[in-house]
C-alpha positions in Angstrom: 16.4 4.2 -14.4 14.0 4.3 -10.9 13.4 7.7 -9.6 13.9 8.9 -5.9 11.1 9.8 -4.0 11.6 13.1 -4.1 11.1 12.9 -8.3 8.1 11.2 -7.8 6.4 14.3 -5.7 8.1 16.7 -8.2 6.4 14.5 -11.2 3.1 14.7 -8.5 3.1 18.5 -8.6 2.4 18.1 -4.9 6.0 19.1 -4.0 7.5 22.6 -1.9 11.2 22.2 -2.6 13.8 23.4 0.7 17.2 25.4 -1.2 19.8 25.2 1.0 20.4 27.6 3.3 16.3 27.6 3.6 13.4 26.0 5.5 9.5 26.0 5.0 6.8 26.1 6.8 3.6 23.6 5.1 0.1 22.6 6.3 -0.9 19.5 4.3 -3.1 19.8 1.9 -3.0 23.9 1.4 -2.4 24.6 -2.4 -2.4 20.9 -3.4 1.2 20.3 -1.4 1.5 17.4 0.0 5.2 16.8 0.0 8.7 18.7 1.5 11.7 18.0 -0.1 15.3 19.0 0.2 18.1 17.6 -2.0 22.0 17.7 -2.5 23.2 17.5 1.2 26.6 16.6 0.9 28.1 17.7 4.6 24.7 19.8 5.9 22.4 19.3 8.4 18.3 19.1 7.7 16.1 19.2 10.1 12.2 18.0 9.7 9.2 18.4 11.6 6.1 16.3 11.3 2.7 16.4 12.5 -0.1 14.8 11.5 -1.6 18.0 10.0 2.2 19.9 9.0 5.3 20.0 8.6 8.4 22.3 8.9 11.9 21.3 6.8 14.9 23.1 6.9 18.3 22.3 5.1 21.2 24.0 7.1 24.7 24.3 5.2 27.9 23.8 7.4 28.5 27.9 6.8 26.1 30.4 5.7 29.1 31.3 3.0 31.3 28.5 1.2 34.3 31.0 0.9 34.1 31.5 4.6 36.8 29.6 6.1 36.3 30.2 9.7 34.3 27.2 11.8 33.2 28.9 14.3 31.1 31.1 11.9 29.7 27.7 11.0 28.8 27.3 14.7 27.0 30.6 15.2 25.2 30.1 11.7 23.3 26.6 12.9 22.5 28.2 15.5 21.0 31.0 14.7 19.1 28.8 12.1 18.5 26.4 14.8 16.7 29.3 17.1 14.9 30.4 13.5 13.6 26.4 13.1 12.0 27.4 16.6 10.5 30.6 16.1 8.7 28.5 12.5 7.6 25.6 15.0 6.5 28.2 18.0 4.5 30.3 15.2 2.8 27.4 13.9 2.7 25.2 17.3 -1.3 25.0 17.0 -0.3 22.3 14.1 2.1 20.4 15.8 -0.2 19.5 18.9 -0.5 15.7 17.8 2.0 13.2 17.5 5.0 15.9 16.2 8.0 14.7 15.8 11.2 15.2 14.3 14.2 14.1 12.3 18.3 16.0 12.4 19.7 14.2 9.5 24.1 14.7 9.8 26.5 14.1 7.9 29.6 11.6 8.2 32.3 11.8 6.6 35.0 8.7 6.8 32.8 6.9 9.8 33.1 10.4 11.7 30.6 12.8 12.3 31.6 15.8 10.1 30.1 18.7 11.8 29.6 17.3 15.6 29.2 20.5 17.1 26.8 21.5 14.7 24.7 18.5 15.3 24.6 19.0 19.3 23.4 23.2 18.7 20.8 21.9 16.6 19.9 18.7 18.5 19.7 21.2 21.9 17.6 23.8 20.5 14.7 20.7 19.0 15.2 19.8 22.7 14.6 23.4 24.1 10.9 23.3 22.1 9.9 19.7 23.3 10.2 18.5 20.5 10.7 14.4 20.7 13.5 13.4 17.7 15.5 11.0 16.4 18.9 11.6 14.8 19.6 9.6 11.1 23.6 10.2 9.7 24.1 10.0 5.7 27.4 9.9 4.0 29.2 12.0 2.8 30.4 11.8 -0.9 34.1 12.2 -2.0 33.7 14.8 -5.6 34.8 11.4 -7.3 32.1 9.2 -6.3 28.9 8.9 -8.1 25.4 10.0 -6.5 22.8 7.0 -6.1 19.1 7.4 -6.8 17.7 9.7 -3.5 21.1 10.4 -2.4 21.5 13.7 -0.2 17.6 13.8 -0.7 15.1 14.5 2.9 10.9 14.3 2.0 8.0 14.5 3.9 5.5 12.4 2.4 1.7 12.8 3.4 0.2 11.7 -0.3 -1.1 8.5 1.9 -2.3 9.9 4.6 -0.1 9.3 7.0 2.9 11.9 7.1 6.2 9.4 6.4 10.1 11.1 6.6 12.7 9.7 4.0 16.0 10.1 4.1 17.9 8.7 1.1 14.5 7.0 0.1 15.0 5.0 3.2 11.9 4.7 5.7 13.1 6.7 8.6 10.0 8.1 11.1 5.8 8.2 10.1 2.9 10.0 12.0 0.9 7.2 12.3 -2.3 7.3 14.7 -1.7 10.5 16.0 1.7 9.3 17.0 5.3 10.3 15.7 6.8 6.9 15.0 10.6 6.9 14.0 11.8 3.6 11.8 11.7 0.6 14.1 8.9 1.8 16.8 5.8 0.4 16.6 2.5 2.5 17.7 2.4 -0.1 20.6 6.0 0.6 21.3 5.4 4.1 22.1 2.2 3.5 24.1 4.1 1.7 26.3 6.9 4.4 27.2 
């Protein structure tokens, strides 16, 4: 059976895995860690931010308490972790000086957009720090169905170099050149806007 991605850092020992409800702070290279994973979204929100030189990943559930049925808690939640993702990116804004970019990867559930409120707090506050991004939705599984290889995964891949952002082991944005490059820009695309 092929392995996601995400194995293939673990197997690399160059991984620093996100638990939900968590984000991390790396600078590439430090400690041998090269890679920043998250895994099982199944209706959260994760949120990366690449740089050349680091990255910050954050994996934001849809309430900071499953048995807490009230959404609006959910609302205050991403965005208190949303304000949080800033303070990481402000604290560590020397490494994010060239090409930075970043990534709000949602969920949908039957062809909807399960938690659009959430999306917009977080989308706002990457806005609020300057932060150029692109936006990437995954599905959301029924409990029946069967999870494919890099399902519900997120990494942040610098082993070659160049910093590259997967999202269900599908190419979604690189740093490429000093540039952040989401899937389907080229560096000569961006020069030109």
């Amino acid at each position: 059976m092929a392995s996601s991605k995400l194995a293939e850092a673990r197997h690399d020992r160059v991984l620093q895995m996100v638990e939900t409800n968590d984000m991390r702070y790396i600078q590439f290279g430090s400690d041998g860690v090269q890679c920043l994973g998250t895994q099982h979204l199944n209706s959260c929100t994760a949120v990366a931010i690449v740089s050349s030189e680091a990255a910050i990943l954050a994996h934001i559930p849809p309430r900071p308490s499953a048995s807490d049925p009230d959404r609006a808690t959910g609302d205050k939640h991403a965005e208190a972790q949303a304000k949080a993702i800033s303070v990481l990116f402000r604290l560590h804004q020397q490494d994010f000086q060239h090409g930075s970019g970043g990534v709000v990867v949602y969920a949908v559930a039957d062809r909807q957009i399960a938690l659009e409120d959430q999306k917009r707090i977080i989308e706002n506050q990457i806005t609020g720090c300057g932060i150029p991004f692109t936006s990437v939705a995954y599905d959301v599984l029924k409990l029946s169905e069967e999870r494919s290889v890099g399902k519900g995964e997120v990494l942040i891949d610098a082993r070659q170099g160049k910093p590259i952002v997967w999202v269900e082991d599908s190419f979604t944005a690189c740093v490429e050149a000093g540039t952040f490059l989401p899937a389907g820009m080229s560096a000569a695309d961006s020069s030109e806007s």
